[in-house]
N, C-alpha and C positions, 0 to 999 in steps of 0.2 A: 530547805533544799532550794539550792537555785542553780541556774542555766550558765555556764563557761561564761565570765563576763561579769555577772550580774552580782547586785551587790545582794546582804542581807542585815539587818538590825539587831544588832546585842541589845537588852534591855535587862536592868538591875536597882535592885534596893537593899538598904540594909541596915539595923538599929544600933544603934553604940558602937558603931564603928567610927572609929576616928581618921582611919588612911585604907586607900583603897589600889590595885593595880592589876591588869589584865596582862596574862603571856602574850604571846606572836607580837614582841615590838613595838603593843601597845604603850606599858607601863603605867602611872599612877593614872587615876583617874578621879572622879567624884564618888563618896561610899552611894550614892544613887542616881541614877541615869541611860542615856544611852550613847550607843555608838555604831557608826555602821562602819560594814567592813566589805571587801571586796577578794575573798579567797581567791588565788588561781588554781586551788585544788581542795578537796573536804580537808576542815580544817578542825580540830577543837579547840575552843577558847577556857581561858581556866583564871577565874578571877580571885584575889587575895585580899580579906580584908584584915585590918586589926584594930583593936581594944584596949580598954583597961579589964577587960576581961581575955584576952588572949586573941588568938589568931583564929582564921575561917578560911574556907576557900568552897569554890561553886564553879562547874565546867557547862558548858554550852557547845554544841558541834554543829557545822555545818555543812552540809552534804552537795557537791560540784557537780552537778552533770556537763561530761563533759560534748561540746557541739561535734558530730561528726556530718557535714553537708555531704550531698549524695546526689548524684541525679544519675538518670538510665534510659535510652533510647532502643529500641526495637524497632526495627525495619523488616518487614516480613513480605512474603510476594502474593499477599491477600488470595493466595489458594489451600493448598494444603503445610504451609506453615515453613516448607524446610528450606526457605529461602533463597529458591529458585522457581522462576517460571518460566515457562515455555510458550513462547508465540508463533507465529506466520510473520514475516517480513511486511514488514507497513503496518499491523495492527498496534495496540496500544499496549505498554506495561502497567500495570495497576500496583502499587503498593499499601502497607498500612502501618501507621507508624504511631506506636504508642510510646507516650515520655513519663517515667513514673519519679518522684523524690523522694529517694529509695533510703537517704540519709535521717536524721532526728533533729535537724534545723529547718524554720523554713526559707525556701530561697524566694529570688526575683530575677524580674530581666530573663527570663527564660527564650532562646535564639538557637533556632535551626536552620541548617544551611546542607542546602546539599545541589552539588557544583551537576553532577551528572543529569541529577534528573531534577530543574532549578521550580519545576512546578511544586514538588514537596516541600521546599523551602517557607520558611515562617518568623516572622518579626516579633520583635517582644510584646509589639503593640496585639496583635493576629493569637498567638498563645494567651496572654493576658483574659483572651476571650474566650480559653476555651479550661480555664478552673475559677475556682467560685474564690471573692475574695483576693485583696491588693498583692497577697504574696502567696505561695506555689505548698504548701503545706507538707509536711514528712507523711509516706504512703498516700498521698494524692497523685491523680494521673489523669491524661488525657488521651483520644487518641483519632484519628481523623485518615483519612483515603486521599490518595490523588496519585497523577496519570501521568509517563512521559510516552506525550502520543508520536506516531507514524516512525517507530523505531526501526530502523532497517541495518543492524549489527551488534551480536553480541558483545555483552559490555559487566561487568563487577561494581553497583551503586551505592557508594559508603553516606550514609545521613550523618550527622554528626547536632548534637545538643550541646549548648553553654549556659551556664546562670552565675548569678552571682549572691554573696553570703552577705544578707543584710544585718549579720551582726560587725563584718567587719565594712563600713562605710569608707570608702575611697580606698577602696582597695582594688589591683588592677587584674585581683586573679579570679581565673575562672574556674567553674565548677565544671569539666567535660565529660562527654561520652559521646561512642559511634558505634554504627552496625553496620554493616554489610547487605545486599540482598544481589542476587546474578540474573541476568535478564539474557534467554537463550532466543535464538532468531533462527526458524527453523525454514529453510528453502521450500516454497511450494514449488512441488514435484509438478515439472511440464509435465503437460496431459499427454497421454500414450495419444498416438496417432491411432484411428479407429484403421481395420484390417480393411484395403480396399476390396471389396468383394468381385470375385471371380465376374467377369463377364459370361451369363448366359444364353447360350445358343441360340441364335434367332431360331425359332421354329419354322423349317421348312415350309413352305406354302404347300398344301395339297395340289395336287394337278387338277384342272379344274374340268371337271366330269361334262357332256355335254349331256343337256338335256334331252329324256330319253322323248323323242318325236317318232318314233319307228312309228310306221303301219305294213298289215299284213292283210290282203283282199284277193277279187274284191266279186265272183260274179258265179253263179246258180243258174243254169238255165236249160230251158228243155229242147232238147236236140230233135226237133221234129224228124230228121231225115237219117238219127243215130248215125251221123260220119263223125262225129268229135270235133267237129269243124262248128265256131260262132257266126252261122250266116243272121245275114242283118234280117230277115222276116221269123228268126226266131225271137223268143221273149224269156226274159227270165220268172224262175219260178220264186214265187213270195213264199214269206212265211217260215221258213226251211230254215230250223237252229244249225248253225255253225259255232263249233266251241273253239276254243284254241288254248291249248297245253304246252308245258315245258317240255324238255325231252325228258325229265325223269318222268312227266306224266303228271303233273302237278296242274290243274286248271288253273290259268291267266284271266281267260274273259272269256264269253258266248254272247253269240249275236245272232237275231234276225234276219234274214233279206226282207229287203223292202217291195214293193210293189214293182220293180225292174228286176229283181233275183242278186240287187247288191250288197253287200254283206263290207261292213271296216273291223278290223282292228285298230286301236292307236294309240299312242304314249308309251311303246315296246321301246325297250332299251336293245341292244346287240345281245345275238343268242340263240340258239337254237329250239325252234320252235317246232308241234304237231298242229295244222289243222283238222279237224273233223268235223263231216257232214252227219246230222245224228239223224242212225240206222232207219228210226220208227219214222221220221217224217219223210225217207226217201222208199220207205217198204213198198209200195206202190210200182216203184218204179227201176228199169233196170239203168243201169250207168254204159255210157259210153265214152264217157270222158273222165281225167284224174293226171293232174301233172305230173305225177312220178309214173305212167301208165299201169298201176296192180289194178285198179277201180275194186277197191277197198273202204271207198269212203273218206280217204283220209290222205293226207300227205306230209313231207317235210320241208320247212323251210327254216334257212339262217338267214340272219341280220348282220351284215359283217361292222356296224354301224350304230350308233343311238340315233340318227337320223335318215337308217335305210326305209327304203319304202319298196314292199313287193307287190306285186299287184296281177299275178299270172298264177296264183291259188285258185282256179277255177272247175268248176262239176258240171259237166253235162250228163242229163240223164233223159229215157223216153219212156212214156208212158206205156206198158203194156211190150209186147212181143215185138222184136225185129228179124224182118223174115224178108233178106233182099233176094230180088229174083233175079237171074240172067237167061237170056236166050241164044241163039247160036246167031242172032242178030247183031249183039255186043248189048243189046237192050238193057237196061236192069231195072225191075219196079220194086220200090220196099214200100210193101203194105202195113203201115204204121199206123195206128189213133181208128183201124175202119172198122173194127169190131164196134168200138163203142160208137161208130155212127151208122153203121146198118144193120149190126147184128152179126151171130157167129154162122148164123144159116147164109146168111145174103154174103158172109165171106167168105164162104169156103165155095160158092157156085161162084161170083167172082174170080176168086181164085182159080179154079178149074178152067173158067172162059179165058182168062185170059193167058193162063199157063199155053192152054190149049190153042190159041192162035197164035202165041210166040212160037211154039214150039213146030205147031203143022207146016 
């Protein structure tokens, strides 16, 4: 058996044979020997010898394989095979491209070209290096990646493979193949504009509240002569709680008088207010004085203000009985504070004495 081309060797012998000769055009030959031959297709050979004993004959066949060269290029879009891929504008296309010699010869000079995308491109020298051995071998293959970068428009990328048939030497024909692969260029989508957000209401300023400085006072004091009148040789009475209340009756503060019968409230905001003079530390004594005139102990006052200031909350009160006298003189004596300094015997003859000469 030999290959499209190629030759193969008859060989023969033979005994008392006197003349000898081969079919296919050979004719006479030696009764022993050989001969080579170069079928262009299986051939069988059929040789004739003869004798003083008569005739012979012997066949030989020889079987052609006939060369059929082949080559095959795949261009793929090195993702999922269907040879197309999808990029962003600017980014790179990646390809992969395997070359198989798909025929039963083997080839050389094996040369890829490809115009679109010229980075895939490959010299015979560049292939050479990528199968084993001077020549390209039948079902031998290769296959290798590369990139045509900063693509900015969809495009159709055909590779294209040639070799040539090292059985026919100076020959000028080629052995071809192409593929195809699409390279899509996808718009990035301008960024939405972000939504300007609504302008929020400047928050009104609160009105600015004044500090509450109120005071409510200020003065306790014992009315030696009970007229409700502050003459300057009286003194005020110490000690004596003064509380001070809401109008609903809610207690704000209580305070003391001091050793003068002064008494503060203070830090009151605007509002209506109750003083009271408390009951047990005045039980002693009767009142003659009270700014709303009930002499109840207590009074009202408002703040029309956070920083009013009253100050005519004031209680006179006397110790003990007020018993003014008059005479037909116009005279008037008020026997105030003389029980507790001479006694109720020495006031009541007092009294008497002097009723009794006002009056005689």
């Amino acid at each position: 058996t030999i290959n499209s081309g190629g030759t193969s060797t008859l060989s023969w012998s033979s005994a008392n044979a006197t003349s000898a000769s081969i079919n296919q055009n050979i004719g006479s030959v030696a009764t022993g020997g050989t001969k080579s031959v170069k079928p262009a297709t299986s051939t069988t050979y059929t040789m004739t010898v003869s004798g003083a004993g008569g005739t012979a004959t012997c066949s030989a066949g020889v079987t052609v394989n006939v060369l059929t060269p082949a080559i095959k290029i795949e261009k793929n879009d090195n993702d999922n095979g269907d040879d197309t891929q999808t990029i962003k504008k600017g980014e790179d296309a990646t390809f992969k491209i395997t070359v198989t010699n798909i025929g039963n010869a083997p080839l050389k000079d094996v040369v890829i070209y490809d115009e679109l995308a010229p980075s895939c491109a490959r010299s015979a020298a560049q292939t050479k290096g990528l199968y084993e051995g001077e020549l390209f071998d039948p079902r031998e293959s290769f296959s290798y990646t590369c990139k045509d970068t900063d693509v900015t428009a969809n495009y159709t990328n055909k590779a294209t493979v040639k070799a040539t048939d090292p059985s026919k030497p100076g020959s000028t024909d080629s052995l071809i193949d192409d593929d195809t692969s699409k390279v899509v260029v996808s718009e990035t989508p301008a960024p939405e504009p972000e939504p300007t957000p609504e302008p929020k209401p400047e928050p009104k300023p609160e009105p600015k509240k004044d500090k509450c400085e109120g005071t409510i006072g200020n003065y306790v004091w014992l009315d030696a002569n009970s007229d409700g009148v502050q003459d300057k040789n009286e003194k005020g009475l110490s000690g004596i709680t003064v509380k001070l209340k809401t109008d609903d009756g809610k207690l704000v503060d209580k305070d003391k008088t001091n050793s003068k019968g002064e008494y503060e409230f203070d830090d009151l905001c605007a509002g209506d207010y109750t003083v009271y003079v408390d009951d047990e530390d005045v039980a002693g004594y009767t009142q003659t004085y009270d700014p709303d005139g009930k002499k109840n102990n207590k009074t009202d006052v408002t703040l029309e203000g956070n920083k009013d200031s009253h100050t005519k909350a004031d209680f006179g009160y006397n110790k003990g009985r007020t018993t003014p006298v008059t005479g037909s003189g116009g005279l008037a004596i008020t026997f105030t504070g003389l029980i507790s300094a001479i006694g109720y015997a020495s006031y009541r003859q007092l009294k008497q004495k002097v009723t009794g000469n006002i009056l005689a």
